[in-house]
Structure formats: C-alpha cells, structure tokens
PDB file of N, CA, C, O and CB in Angstrom:
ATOM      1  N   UNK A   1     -12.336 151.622 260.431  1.00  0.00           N
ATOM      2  CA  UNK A   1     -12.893 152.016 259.149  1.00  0.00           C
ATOM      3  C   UNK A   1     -11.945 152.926 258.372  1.00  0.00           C
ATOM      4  O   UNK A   1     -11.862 152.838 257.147  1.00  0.00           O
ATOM      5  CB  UNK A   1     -14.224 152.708 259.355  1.00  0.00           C
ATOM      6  N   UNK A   2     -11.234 153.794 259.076  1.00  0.00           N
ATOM      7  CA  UNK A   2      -9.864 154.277 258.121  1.00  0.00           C
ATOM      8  C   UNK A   2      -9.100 153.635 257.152  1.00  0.00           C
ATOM      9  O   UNK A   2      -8.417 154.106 256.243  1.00  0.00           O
ATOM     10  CB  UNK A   2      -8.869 154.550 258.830  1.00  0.00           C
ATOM     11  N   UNK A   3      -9.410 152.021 257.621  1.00  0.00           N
ATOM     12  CA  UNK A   3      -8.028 151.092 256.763  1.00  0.00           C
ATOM     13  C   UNK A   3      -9.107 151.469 255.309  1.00  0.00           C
ATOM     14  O   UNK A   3      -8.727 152.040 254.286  1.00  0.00           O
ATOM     15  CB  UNK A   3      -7.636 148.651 257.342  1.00  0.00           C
ATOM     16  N   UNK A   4     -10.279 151.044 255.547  1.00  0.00           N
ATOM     17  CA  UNK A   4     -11.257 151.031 254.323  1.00  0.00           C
ATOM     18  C   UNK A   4     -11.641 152.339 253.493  1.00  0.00           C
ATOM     19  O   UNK A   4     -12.145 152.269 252.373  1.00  0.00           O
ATOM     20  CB  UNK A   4     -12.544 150.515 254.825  1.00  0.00           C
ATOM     21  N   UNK A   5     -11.321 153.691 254.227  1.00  0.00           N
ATOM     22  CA  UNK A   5     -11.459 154.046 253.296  1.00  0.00           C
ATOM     23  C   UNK A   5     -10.314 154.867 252.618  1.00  0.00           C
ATOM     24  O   UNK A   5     -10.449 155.608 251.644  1.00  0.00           O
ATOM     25  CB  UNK A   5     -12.462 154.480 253.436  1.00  0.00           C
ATOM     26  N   UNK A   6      -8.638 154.482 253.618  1.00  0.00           N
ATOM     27  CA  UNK A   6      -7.571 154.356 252.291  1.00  0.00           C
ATOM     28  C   UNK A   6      -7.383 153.575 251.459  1.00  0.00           C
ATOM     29  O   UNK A   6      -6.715 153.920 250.484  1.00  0.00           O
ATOM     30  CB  UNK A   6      -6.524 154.334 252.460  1.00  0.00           C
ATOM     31  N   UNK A   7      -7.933 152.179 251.554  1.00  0.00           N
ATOM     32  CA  UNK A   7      -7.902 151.348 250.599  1.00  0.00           C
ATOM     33  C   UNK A   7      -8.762 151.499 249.369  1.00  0.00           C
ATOM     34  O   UNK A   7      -8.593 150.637 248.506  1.00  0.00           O
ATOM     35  CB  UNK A   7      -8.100 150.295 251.135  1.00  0.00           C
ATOM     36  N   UNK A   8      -9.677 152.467 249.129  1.00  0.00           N
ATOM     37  CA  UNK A   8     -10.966 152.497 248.396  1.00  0.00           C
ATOM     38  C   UNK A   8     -10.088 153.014 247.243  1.00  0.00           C
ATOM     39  O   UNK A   8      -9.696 152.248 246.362  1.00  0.00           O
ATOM     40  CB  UNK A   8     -12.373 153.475 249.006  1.00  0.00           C
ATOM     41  N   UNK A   9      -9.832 154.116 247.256  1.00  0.00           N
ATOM     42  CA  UNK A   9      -9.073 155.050 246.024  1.00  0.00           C
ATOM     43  C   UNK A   9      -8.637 154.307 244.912  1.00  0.00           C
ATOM     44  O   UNK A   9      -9.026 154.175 243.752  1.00  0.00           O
ATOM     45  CB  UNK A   9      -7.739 155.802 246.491  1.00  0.00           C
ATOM     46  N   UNK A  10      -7.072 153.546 246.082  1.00  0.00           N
ATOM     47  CA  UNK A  10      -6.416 152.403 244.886  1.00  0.00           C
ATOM     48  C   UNK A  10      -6.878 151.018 244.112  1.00  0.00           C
ATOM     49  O   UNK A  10      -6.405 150.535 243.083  1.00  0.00           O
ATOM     50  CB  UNK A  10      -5.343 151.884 245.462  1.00  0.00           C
ATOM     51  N   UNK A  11      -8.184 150.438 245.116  1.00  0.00           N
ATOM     52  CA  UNK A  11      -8.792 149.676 244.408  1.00  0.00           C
ATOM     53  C   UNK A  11      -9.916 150.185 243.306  1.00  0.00           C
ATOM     54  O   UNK A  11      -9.943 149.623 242.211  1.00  0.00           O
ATOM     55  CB  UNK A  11      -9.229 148.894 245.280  1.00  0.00           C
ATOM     56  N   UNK A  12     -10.372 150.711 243.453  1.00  0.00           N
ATOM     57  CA  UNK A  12     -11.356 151.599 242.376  1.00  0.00           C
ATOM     58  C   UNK A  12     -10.205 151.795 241.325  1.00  0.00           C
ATOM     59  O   UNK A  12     -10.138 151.119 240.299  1.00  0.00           O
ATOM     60  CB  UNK A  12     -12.116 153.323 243.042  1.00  0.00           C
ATOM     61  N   UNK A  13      -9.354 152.720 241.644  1.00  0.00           N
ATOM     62  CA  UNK A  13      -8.112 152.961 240.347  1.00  0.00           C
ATOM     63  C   UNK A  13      -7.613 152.041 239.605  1.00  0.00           C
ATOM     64  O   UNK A  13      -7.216 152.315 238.473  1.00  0.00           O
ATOM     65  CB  UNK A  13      -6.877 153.436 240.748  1.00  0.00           C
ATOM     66  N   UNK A  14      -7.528 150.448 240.248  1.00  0.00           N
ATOM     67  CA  UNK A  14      -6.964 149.298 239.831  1.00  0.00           C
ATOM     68  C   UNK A  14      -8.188 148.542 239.062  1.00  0.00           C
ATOM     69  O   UNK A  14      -7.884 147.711 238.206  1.00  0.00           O
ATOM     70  CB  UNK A  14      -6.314 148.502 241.079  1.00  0.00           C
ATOM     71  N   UNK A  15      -9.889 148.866 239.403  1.00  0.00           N
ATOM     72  CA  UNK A  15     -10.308 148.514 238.584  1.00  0.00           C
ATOM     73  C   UNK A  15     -10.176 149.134 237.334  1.00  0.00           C
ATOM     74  O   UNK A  15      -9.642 148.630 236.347  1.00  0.00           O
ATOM     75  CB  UNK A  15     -11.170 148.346 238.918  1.00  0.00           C
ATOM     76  N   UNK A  16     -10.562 149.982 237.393  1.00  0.00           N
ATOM     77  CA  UNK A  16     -10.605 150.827 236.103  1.00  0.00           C
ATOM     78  C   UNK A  16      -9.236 150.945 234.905  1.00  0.00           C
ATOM     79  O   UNK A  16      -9.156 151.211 233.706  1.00  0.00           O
ATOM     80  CB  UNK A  16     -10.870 152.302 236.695  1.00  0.00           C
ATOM     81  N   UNK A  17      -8.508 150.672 235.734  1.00  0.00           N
ATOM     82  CA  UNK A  17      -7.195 150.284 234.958  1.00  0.00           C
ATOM     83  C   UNK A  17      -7.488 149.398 234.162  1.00  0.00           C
ATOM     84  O   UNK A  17      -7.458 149.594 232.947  1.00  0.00           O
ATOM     85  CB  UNK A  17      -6.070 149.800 235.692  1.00  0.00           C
ATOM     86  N   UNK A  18      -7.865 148.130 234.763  1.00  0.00           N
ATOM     87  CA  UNK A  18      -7.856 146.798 234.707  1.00  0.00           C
ATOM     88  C   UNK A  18      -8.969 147.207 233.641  1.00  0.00           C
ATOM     89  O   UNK A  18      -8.286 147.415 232.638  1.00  0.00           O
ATOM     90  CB  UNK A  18      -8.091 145.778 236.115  1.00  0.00           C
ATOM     91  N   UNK A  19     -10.000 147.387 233.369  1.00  0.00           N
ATOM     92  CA  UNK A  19     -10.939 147.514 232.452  1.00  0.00           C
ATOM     93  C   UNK A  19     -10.957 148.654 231.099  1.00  0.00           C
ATOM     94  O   UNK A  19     -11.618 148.710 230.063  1.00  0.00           O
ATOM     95  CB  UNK A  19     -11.972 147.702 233.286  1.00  0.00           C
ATOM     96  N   UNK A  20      -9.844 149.528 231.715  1.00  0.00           N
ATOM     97  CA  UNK A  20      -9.329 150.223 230.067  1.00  0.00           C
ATOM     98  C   UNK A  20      -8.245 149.596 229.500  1.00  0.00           C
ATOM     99  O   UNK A  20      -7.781 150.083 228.469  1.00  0.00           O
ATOM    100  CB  UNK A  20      -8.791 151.827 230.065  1.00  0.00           C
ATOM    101  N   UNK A  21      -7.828 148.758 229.906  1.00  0.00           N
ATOM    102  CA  UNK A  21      -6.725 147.823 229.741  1.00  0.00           C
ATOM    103  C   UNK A  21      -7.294 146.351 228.864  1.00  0.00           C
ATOM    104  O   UNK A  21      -6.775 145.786 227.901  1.00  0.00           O
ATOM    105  CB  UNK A  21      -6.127 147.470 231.378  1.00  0.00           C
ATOM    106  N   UNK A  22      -8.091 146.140 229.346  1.00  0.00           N
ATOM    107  CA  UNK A  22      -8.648 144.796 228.581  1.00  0.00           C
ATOM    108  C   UNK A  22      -9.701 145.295 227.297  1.00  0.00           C
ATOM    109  O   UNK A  22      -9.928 144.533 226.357  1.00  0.00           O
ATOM    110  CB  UNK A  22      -9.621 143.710 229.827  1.00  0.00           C
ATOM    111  N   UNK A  23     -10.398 146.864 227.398  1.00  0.00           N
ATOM    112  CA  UNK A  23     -11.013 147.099 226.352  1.00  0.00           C
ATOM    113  C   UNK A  23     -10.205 147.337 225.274  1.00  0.00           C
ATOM    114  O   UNK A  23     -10.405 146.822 224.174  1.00  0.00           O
ATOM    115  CB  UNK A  23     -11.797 147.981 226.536  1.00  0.00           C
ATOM    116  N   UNK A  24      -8.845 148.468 225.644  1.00  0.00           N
ATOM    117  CA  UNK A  24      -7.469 147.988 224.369  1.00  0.00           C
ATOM    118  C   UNK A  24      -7.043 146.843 223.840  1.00  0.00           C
ATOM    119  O   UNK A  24      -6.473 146.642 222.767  1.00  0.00           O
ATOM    120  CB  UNK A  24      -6.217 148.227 224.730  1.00  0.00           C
ATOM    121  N   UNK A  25      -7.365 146.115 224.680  1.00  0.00           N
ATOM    122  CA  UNK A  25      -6.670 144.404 224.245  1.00  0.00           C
ATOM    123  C   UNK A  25      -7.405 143.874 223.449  1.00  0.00           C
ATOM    124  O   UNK A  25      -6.955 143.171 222.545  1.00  0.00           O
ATOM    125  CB  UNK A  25      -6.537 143.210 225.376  1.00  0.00           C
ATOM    126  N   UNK A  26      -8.906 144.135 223.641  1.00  0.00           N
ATOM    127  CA  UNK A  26     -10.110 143.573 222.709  1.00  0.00           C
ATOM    128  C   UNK A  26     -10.190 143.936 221.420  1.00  0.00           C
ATOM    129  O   UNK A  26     -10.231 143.197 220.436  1.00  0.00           O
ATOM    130  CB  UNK A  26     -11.370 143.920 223.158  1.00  0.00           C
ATOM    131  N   UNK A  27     -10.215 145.434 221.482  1.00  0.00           N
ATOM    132  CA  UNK A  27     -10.018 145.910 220.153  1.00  0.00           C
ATOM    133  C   UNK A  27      -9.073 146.327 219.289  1.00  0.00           C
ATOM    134  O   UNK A  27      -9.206 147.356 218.626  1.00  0.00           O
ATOM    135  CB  UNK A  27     -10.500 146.588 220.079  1.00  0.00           C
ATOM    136  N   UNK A  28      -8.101 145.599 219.233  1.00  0.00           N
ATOM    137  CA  UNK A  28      -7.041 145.647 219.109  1.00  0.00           C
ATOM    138  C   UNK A  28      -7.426 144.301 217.864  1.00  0.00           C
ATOM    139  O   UNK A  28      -7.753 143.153 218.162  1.00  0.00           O
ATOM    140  CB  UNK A  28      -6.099 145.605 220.533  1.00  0.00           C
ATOM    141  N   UNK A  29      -7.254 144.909 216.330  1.00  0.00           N
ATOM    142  CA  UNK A  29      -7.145 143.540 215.437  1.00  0.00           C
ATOM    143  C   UNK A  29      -8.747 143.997 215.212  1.00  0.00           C
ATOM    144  O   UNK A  29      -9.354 144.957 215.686  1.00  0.00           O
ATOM    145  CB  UNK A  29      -6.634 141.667 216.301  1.00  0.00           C
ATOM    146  N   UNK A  30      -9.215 142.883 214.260  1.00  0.00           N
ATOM    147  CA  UNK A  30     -10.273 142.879 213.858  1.00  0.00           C
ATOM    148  C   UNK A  30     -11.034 143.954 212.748  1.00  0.00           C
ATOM    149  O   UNK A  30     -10.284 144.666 212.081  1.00  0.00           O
ATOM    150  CB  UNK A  30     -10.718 142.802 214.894  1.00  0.00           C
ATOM    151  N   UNK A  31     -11.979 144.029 212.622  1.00  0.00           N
ATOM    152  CA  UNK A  31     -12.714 144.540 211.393  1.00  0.00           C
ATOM    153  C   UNK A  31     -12.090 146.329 211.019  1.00  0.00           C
ATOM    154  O   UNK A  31     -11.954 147.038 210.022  1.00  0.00           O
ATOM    155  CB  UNK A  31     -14.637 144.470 211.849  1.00  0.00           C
ATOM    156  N   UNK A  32     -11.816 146.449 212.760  1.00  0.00           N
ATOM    157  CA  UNK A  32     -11.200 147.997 212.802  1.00  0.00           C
ATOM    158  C   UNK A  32     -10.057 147.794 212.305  1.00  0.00           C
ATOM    159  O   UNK A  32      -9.582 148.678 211.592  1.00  0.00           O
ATOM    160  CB  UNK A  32     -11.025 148.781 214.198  1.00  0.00           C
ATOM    161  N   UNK A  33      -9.355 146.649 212.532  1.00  0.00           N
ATOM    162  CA  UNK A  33      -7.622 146.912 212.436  1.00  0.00           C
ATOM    163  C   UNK A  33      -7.015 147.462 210.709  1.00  0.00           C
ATOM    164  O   UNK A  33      -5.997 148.147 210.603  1.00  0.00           O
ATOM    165  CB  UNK A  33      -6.732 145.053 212.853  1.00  0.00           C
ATOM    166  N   UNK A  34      -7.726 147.078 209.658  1.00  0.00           N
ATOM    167  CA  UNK A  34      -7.511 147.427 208.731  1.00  0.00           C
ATOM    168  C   UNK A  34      -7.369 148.570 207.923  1.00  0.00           C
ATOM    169  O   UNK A  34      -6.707 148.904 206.941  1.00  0.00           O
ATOM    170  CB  UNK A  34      -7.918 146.982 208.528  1.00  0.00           C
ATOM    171  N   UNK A  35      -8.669 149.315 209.069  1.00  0.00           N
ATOM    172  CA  UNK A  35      -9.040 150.740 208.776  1.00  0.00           C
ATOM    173  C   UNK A  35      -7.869 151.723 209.098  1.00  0.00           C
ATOM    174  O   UNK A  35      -7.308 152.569 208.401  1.00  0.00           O
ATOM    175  CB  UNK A  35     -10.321 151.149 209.621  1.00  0.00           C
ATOM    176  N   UNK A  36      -7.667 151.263 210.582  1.00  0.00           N
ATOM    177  CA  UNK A  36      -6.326 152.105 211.258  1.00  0.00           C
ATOM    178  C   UNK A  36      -5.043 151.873 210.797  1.00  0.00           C
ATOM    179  O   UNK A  36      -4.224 152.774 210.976  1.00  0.00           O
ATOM    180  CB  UNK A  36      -6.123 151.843 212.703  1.00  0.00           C
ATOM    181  N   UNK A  37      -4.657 150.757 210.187  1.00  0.00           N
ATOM    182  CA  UNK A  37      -3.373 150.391 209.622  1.00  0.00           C
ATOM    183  C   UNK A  37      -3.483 151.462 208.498  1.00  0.00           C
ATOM    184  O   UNK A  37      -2.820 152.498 208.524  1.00  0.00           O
ATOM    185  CB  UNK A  37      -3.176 148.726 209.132  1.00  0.00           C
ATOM    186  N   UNK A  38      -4.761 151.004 207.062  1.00  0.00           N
ATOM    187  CA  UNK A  38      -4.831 152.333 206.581  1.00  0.00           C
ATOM    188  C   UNK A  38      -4.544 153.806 206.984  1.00  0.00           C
ATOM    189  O   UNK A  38      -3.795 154.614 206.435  1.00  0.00           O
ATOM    190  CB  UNK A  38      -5.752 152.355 206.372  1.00  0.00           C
ATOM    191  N   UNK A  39      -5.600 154.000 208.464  1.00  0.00           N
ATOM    192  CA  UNK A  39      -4.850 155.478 208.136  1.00  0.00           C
ATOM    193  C   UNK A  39      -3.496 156.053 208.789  1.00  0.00           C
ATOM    194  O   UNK A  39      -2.859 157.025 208.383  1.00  0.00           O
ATOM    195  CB  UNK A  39      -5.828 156.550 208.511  1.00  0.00           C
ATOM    196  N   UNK A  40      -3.261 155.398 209.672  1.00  0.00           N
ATOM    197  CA  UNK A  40      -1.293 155.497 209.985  1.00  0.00           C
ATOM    198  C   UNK A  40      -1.063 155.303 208.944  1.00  0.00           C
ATOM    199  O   UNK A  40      -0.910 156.494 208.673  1.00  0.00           O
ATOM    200  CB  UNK A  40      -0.275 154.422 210.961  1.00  0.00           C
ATOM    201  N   UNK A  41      -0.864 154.769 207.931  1.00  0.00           N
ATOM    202  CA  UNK A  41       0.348 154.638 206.525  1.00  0.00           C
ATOM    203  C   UNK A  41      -0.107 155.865 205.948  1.00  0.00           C
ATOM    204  O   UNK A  41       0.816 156.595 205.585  1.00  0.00           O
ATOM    205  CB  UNK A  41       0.233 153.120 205.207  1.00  0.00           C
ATOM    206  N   UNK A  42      -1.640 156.449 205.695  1.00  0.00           N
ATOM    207  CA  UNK A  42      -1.962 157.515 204.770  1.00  0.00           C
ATOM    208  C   UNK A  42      -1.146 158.420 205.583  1.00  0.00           C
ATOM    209  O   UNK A  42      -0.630 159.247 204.833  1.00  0.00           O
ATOM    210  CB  UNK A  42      -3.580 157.920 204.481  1.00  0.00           C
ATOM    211  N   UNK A  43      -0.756 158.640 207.022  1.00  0.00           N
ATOM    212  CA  UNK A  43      -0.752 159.521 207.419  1.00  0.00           C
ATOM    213  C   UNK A  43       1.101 159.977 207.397  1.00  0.00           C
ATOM    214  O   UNK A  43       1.758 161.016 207.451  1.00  0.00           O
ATOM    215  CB  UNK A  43      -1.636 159.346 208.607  1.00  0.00           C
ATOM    216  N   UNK A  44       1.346 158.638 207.294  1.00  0.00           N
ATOM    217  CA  UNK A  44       3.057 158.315 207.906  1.00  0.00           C
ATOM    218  C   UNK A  44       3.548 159.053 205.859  1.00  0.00           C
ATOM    219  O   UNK A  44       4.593 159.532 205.417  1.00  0.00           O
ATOM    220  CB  UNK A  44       3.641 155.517 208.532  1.00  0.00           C
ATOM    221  N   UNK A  45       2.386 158.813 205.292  1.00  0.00           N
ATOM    222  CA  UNK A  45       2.654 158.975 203.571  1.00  0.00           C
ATOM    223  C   UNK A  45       3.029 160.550 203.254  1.00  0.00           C
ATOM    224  O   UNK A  45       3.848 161.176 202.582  1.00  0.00           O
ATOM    225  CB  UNK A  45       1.055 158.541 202.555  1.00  0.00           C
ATOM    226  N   UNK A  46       1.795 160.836 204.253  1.00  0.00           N
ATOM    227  CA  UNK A  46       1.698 162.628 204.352  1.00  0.00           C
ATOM    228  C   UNK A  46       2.925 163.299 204.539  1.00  0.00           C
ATOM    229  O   UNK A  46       3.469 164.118 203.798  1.00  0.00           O
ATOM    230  CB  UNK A  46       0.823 163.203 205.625  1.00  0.00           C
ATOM    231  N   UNK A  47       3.444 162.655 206.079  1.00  0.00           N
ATOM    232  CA  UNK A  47       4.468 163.307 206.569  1.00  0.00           C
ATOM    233  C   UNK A  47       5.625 163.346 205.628  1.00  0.00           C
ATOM    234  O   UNK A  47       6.134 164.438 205.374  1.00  0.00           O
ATOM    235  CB  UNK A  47       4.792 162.765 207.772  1.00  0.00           C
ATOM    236  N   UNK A  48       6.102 162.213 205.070  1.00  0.00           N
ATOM    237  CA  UNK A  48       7.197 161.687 204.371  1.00  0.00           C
ATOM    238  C   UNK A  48       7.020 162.394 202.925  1.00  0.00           C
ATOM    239  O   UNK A  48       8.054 162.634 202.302  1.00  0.00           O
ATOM    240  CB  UNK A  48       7.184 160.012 204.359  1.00  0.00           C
ATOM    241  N   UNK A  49       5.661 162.772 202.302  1.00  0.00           N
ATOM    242  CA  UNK A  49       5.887 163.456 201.387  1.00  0.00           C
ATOM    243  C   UNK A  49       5.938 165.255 201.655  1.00  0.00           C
ATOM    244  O   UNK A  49       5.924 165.963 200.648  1.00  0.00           O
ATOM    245  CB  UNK A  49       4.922 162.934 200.505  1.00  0.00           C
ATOM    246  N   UNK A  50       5.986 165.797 202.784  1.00  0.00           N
ATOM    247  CA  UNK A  50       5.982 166.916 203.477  1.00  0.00           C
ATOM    248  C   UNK A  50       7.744 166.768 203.549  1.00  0.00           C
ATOM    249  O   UNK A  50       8.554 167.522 203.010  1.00  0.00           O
ATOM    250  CB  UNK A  50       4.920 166.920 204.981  1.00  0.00           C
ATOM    251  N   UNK A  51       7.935 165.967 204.102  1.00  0.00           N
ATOM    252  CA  UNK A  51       9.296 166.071 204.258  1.00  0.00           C
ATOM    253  C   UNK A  51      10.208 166.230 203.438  1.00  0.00           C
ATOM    254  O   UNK A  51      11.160 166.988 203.619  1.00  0.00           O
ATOM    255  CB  UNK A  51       9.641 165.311 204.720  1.00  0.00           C
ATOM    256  N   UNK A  52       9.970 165.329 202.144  1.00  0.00           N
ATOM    257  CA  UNK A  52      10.590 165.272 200.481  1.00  0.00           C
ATOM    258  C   UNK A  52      10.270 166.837 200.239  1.00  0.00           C
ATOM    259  O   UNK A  52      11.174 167.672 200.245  1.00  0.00           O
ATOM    260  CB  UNK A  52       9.591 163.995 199.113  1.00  0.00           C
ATOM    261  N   UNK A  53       9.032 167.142 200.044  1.00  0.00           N
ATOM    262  CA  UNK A  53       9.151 168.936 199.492  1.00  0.00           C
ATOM    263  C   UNK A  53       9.997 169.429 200.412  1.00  0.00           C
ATOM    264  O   UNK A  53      11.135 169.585 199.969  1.00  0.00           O
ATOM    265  CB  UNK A  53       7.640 170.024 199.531  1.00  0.00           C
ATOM    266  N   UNK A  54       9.865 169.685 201.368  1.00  0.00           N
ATOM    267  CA  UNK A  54      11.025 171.019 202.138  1.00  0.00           C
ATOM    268  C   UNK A  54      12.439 170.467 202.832  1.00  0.00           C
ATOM    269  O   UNK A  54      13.293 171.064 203.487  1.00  0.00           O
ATOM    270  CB  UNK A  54      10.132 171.909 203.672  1.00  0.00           C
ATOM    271  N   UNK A  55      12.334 169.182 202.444  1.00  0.00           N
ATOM    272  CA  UNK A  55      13.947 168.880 201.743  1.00  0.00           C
ATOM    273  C   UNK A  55      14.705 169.670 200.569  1.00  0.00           C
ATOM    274  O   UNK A  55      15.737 170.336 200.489  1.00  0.00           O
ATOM    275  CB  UNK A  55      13.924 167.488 201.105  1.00  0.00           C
ATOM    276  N   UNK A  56      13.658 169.260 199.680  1.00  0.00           N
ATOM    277  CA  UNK A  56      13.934 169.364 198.401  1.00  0.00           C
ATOM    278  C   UNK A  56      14.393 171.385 198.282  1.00  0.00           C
ATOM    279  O   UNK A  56      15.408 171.948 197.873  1.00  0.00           O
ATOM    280  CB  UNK A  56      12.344 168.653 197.442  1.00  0.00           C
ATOM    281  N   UNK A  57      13.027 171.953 198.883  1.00  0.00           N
ATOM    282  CA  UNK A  57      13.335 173.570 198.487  1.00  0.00           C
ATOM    283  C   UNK A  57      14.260 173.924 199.266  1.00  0.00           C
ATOM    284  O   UNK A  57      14.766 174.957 198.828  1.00  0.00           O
ATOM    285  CB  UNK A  57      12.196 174.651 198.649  1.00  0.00           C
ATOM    286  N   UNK A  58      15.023 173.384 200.766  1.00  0.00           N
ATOM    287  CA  UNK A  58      15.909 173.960 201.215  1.00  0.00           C
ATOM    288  C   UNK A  58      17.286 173.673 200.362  1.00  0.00           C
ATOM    289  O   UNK A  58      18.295 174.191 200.840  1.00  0.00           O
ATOM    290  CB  UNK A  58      15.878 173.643 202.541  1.00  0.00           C
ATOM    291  N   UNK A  59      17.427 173.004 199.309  1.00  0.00           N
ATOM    292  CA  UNK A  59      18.963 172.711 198.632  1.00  0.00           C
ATOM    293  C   UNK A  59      18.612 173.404 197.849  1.00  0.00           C
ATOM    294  O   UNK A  59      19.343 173.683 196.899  1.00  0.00           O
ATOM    295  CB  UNK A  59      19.619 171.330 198.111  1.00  0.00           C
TER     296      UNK A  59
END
C-alpha cells in the first residue's frame, strides 16, 4: 500500500493540471475574447501614453 499512497499526490496533481488546462483552452476566444483584447490594448494605450509624457519631460 506504500506504492499507492506515493502515487496519489502526482496523480491528483496531474488531474488538476489537466483540468485547469483545458478550462484555459475553452475559454480562450469567444464572446469574452473581444472584451479582453479590448482591455490589453486600453491598457498597452495607457502605458505607451505614460511613456510619451515622461519621455517627453525628461528632454
């Protein structure tokens, strides 16, 4: 019974892998994907205009 219960850990771990792994894959695209593309660009917009000002005041 030792073999079984070193083996328990890594199979339990390998499920759960296996099932946060396929819930990324699922939602990945779809009704959400538009939203999040939106807000990475609002966000990538932020940075890049953060960056232009204290460009700009350090010259």
């Amino acid at each position: 019974m030792d073999y079984v219960s070193a083996l328990l850990p890594p199979v339990v771990m390998a499920v759960l892998f296996i099932g946060v792994i396929r819930v990324i894959v699922k939602t990945q695209g779809g009704a959400n994907k538009t939203k999040e593309d939106a807000a990475v660009d609002a966000a990538l917009a932020r940075a890049e205009a953060t960056h232009q000002a204290t460009a700009k005041t350090d010259v």
